[in-house]
C-alpha positions in Angstrom: 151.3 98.1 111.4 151.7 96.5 114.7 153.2 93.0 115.1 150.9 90.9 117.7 152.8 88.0 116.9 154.5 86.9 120.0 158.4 87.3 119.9 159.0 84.3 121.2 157.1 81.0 122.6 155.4 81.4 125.7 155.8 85.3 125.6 153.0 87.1 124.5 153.1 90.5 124.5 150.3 92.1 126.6 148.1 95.3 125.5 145.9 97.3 127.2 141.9 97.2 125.6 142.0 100.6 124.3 145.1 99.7 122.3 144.3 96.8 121.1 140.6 98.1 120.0 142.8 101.0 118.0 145.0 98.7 116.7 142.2 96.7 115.3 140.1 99.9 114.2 143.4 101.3 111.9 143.4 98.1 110.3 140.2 98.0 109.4 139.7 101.4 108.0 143.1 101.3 106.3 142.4 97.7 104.6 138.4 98.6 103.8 138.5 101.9 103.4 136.4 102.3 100.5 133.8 99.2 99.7 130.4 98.5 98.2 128.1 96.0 100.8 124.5 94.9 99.1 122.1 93.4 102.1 118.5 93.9 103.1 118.0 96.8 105.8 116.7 95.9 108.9 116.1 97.8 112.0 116.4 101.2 110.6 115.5 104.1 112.7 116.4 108.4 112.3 118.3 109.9 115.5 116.8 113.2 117.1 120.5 114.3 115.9 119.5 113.4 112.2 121.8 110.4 111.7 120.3 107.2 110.6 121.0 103.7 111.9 120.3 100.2 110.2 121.8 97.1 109.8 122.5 95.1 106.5 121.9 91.4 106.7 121.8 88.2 103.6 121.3 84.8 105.0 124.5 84.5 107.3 125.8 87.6 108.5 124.7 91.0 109.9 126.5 94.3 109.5 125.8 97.3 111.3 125.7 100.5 109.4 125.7 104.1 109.8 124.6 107.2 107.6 126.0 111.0 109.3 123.4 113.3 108.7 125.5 115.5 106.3 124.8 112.5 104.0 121.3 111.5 104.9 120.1 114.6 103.4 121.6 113.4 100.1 120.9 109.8 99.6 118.7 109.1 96.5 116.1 107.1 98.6 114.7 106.7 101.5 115.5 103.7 103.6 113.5 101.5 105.1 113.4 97.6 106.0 112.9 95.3 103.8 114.7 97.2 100.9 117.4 95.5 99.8 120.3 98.1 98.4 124.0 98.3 97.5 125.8 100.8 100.9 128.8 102.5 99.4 131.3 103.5 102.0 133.8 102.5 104.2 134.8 100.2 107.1 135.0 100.9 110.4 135.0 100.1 114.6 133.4 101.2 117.4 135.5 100.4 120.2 133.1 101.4 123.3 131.1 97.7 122.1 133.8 95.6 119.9 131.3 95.8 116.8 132.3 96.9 113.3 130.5 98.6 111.1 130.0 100.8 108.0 129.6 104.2 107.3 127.9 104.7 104.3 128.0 107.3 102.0 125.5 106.6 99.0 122.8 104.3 98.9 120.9 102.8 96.0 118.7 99.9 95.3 120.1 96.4 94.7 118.9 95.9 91.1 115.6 97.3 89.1 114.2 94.1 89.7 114.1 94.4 93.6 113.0 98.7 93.1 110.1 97.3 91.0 108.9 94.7 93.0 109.1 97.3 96.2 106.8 99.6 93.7 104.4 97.1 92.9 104.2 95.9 96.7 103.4 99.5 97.0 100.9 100.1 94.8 99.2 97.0 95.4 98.8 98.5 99.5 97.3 102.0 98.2 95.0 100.5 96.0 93.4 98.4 98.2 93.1 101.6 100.6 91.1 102.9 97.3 93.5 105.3 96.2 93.6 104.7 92.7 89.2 104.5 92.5 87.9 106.3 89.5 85.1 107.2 91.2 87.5 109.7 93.5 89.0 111.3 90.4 87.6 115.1 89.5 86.7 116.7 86.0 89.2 118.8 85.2 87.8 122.9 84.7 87.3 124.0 81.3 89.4 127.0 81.5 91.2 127.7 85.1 91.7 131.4 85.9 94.9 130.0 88.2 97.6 127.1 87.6 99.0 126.0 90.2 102.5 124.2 89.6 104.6 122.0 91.6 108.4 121.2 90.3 111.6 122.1 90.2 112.0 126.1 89.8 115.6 126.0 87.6 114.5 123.1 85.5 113.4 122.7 81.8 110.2 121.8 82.8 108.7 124.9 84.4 109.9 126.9 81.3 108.1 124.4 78.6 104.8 124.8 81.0 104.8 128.4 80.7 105.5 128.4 77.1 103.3 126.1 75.8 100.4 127.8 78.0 101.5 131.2 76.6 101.1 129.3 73.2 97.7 128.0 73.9 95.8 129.9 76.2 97.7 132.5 78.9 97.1 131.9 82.5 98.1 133.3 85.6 100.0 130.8 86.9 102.0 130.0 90.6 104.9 128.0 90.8 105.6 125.9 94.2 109.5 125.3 94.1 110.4 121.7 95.6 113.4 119.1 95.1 111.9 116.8 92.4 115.3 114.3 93.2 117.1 113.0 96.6 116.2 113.0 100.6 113.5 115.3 101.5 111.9 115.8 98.2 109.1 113.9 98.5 107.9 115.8 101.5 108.3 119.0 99.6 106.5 118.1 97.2 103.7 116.2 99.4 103.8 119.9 101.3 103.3 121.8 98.4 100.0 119.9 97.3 98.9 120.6 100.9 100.1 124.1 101.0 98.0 124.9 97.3 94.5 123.3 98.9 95.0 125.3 102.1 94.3 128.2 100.4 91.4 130.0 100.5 89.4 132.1 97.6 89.4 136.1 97.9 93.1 135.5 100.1 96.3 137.9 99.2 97.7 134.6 97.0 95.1 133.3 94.7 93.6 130.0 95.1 94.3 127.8 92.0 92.0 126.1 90.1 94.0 123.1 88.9 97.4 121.7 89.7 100.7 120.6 87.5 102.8 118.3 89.7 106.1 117.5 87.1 109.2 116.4 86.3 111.7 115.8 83.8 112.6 112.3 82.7 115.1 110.3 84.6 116.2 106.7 86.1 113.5 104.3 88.5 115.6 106.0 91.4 115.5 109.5 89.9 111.8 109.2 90.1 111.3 107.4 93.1 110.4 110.3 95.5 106.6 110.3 93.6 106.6 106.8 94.2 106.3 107.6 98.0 103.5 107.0 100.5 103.6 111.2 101.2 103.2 112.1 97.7 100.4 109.5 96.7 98.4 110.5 99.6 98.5 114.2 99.3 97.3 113.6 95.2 94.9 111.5 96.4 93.5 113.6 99.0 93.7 117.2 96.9 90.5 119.0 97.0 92.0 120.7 93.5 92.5 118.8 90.5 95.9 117.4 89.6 97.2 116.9 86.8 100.8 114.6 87.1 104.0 114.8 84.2 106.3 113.0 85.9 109.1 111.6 83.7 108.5 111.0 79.9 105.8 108.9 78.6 107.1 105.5 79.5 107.8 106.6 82.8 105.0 105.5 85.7 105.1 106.4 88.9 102.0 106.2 91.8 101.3 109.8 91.8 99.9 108.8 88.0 97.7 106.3 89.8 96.2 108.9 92.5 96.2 112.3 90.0 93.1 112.5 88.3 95.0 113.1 85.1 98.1 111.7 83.6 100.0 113.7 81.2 102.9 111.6 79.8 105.3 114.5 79.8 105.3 118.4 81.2 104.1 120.2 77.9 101.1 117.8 77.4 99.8 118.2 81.0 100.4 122.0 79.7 98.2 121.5 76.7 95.5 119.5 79.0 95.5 122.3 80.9 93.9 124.8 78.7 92.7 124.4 75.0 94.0 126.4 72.4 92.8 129.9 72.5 92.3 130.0 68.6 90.5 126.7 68.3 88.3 127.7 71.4 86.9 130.9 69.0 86.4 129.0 66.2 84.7 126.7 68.1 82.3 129.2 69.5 81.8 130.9 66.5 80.9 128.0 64.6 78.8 127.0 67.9 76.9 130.5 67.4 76.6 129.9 63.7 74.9 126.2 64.1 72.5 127.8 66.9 71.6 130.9 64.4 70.7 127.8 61.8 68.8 125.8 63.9 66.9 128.9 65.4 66.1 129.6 62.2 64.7 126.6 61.2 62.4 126.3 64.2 61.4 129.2 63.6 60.1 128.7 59.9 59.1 125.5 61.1 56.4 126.6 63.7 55.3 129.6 61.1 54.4 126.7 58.7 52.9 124.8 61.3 50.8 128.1 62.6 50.0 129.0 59.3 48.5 125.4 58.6 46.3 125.7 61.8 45.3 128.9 60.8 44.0 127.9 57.4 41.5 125.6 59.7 40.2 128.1 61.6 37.0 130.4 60.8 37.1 133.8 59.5 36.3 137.0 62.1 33.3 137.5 60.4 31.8 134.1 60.6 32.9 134.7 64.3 31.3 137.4 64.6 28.4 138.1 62.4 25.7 136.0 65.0 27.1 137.8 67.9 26.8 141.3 66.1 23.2 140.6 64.8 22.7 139.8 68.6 23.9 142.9 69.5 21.8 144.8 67.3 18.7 143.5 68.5 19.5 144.0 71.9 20.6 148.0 71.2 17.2 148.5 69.6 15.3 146.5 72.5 17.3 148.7 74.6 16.4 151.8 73.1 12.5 151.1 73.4 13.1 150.0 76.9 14.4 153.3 77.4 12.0 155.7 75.7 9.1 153.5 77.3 11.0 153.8 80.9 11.4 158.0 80.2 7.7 158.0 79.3 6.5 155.9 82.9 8.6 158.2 85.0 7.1 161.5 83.4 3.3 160.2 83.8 4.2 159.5 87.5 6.1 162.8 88.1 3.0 165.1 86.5 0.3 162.9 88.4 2.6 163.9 91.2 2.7 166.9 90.5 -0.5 167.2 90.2 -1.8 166.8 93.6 0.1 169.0 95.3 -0.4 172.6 96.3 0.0 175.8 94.8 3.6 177.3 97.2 1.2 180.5 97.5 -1.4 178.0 98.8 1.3 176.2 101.3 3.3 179.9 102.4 -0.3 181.1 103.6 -1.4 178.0 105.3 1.8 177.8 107.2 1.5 181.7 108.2 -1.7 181.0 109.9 -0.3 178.0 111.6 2.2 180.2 112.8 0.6 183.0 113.4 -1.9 180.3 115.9 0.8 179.0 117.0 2.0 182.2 118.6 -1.4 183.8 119.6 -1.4 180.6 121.7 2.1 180.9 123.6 1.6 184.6 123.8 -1.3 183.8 125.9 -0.4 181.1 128.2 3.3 182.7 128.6 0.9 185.9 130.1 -1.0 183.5 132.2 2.3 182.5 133.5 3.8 185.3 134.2 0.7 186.5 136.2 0.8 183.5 138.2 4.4 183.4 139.1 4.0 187.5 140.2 1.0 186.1 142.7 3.3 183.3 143.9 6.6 186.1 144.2 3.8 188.2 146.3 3.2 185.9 148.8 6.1 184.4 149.1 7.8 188.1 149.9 4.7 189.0 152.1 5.7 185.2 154.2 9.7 186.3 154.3 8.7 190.0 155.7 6.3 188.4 158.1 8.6 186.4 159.8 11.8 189.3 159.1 13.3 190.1 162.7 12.9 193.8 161.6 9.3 193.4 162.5 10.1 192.4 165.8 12.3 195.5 166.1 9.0 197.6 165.5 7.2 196.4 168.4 10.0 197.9 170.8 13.0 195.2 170.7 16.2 195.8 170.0 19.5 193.3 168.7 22.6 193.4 171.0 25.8 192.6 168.7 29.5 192.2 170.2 32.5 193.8 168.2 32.3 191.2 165.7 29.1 191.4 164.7 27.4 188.7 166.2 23.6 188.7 168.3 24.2 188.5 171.9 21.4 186.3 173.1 22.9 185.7 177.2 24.0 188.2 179.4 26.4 185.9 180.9 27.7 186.5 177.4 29.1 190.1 178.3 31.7 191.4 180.6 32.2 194.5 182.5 33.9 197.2 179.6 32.7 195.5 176.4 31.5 197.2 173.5 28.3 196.6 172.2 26.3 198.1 169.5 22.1 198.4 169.8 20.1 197.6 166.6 16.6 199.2 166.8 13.9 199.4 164.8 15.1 202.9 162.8 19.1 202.7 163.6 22.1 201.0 165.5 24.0 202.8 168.1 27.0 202.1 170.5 26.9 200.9 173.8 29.6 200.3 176.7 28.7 197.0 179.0 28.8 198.6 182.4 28.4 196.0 185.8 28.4 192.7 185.0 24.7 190.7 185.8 24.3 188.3 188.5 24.4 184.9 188.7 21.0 183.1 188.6 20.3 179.6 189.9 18.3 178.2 187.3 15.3 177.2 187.9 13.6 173.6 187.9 10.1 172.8 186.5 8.4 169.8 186.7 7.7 167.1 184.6 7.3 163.6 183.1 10.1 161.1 183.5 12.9 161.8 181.3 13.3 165.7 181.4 11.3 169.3 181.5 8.9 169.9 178.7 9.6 173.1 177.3 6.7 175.2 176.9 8.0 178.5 175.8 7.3 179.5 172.7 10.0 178.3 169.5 10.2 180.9 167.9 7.9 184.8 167.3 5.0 183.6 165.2 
């Protein structure tokens, strides 16, 4: 160890910083190398890097403190201010600000007293947020088709679930695997209680139907991860009900408060689970026999009651006698009615008959009306037909009066061009054309030879307005 006592009076030894905050930080670790501090935390907070950094503090002093994150992850508790806990670790500098401090190793509580009153501070917060209600709490199913349980997979407690439901009633069940003890486990567990309700019905993992969150028994601290804020709040707020075994049957922790079941140890939350399998038949059965009793006894109960009613009733034939004589009066009024009906219609059909006429009689009397009726067309058709040859006469002698053929037979003739048509102008023709001649007995062939002269047409006199035509319009 370094002497900084001076050698001799008024000669002290000088040292640079960095050696003196060494030889200060050697003495220190070397004389409190190993030491237990109790304080309150204050000011704690968790580095990006992992490492957490608080300070312990009573009524005088302050100490800084430190927790590597290879250690954080295996602390019993989690820190936070106000707690007051026993830091197990040892002493050391930090030469970049002068300060001392301790590295701590293992934390725990300062006393049961000061862990319960941190619970009950706790408990006191949730409830108020109305956590605990019994109005939030869920019935728990009859008989789930899927368990759904949170714990510790290399535990005792998973293999006394599993037997005492194989006991009672087999289930399929899922086990979640968390830490149950130490840093991070309340967040696994917390996780695990989310991860079950976030499954949905029909998926590839079944949805359960009820959840087991346990543990084995242990110490306040043991426990103290379902004592958390995570873990109450993800009970509370499961959409599946939850049954908690934490810890044996003196053992309470918050999750119990939140759950909507307490078991007071890992097989009983087992046997709340599902009944027993046996007692469940014999239930039923006698179920089935009670209901074949009492179904019996109604039934013999309403026969006695119908057959009493009965006994008040009248017989069929007292119903019916009136009602029968009725109808027997009304089938023989009926018949009369009938016969008397028959009888009406047969008078009226021979008085009917009667007046008319013998078919000989009728075929005769329409003959002659026939035979009239065609004597009379026969007659006026021949008047017709003599009138319509008169009116045919005169009408062909009119058409061969005025037919141009009998103009042909007083010495005229019809002058036709190549095609056929009457030439009426002899300015019509020209010198070379062929003509053919119609006269009165035959047509013959012609050749136009000189061409006529021109003639200056000539003016006649008349009223205003133009010549009157005198010639005559037409042969007749």
């Amino acid at each position: 160890m370094t002497d900084f006592s001076p050698e001799t009076p008024g000669n002290v030894a000088e040292y640079t910083v960095s050696e003196l905050s060494q030889a200060l930080k050697r003495t220190v670790e070397e004389r409190f190398s190993w030491v237990r501090v109790r304080g309150e935390i204050s000011g704690f907070k968790r580095a990006a890097s992992g490492h957490l950094y608080m300070a312990l503090k009573d009524e005088n002093a302050v100490l800084d403190a430190v927790c590597w994150r290879g250690v954080a992850g295996r602390l019993s508790l989690a820190p936070e201010d106000g707690m007051e806990v026993i830091a197990t670790g040892r002493l050391t500098t930090y030469p970049g600000r002068s300060k001392y401090q301790i590295v701590i190793e293992s934390l725990e509580l300062a006393g049961e007293g000061a862990l319960l009153k941190l619970l009950e501070e706790r408990r006191k917060k949730l409830a108020a947020e109305g956590l605990f209600d019994e109005a939030r709490k869920k019935t728990l199913p009859l008989l789930p088709g899927v368990i759904g349980v949170v714990t510790s997979p290399t535990g005792a407690v998973i293999r006394d679930i599993l037997h005492r439901l194989a006991e009672r009633f087999p289930r399929h069940v899922l086990l979640w695997p968390v830490l149950v003890q130490g840093e991070g486990a309340a967040a696994q567990v917390a996780a695990a209680i989310e991860g079950f309700n976030a499954l949905r019905p029909g998926g590839a993992v079944p949805r359960p139907d009820l959840l087991i969150v346990a543990r084995g028994g242990g110490s306040l601290e043991d426990l103290w991860a379902f004592n958390e804020e995570i873990v109450v709040r993800a009970a509370a707020a499961s959409d599946i009900p939850l049954i908690s075994a934490v810890g044996h049957e003196t053992d309470t922790t918050l999750i119990d408060f939140a759950s909507d079941r307490r078991a007071p140890t890992p097989t009983a939350a087992a046997e709340m689970a599902v009944p027993v399998r046996a007692e469940l038949q014999a239930e039923m059965l006698a179920q089935e026999r009670r209901m074949l009793r009492a179904t019996a006894r109604l039934v013999s109960e309403r026969r006695v009651r119908v057959e009493g009613l009965g006994r008040g009733l009248p017989t069929r034939d007292s119903i019916l006698a009136v009602p029968a004589q009725r109808l027997d009066g009304a089938g023989e009024r009926m018949a009369g009615a009938v016969r008397s009906l028959i009888a009406d219609r047969r008078h009226g059909v021979a008085n009917r008959a009667a007046k008319l006429k013998e078919p000989r009689a009728l075929l005769a009397e329409l003959a002659a009306r026939i035979a009239a009726g065609w004597r009379l067309m026969h007659h006026g058709a021949r008047r017709s037909l003599r009138d319509e040859q008169a009116r045919l006469g005169r009408l062909g002698d009119l058409l061969e009066s005025v037919s141009f053929r009998r103009v042909l037979q007083r010495g005229y003739a019809v002058v036709r061009d190549g095609a056929g048509k009457p030439v009426i102008l002899a300015a019509a023709t020209a010198p070379g054309q062929a003509v053919s001649i119609e006269f009165s007995d035959d047509k013959v062939g012609a050749v136009i030879s000189d061409a006529p002269p021109a003639k200056a047409p000539k003016k006649t006199a008349g009223r205003k307005g133009g010549a009157k035509d005198t010639r005559q319009g037409n042969l007749l």
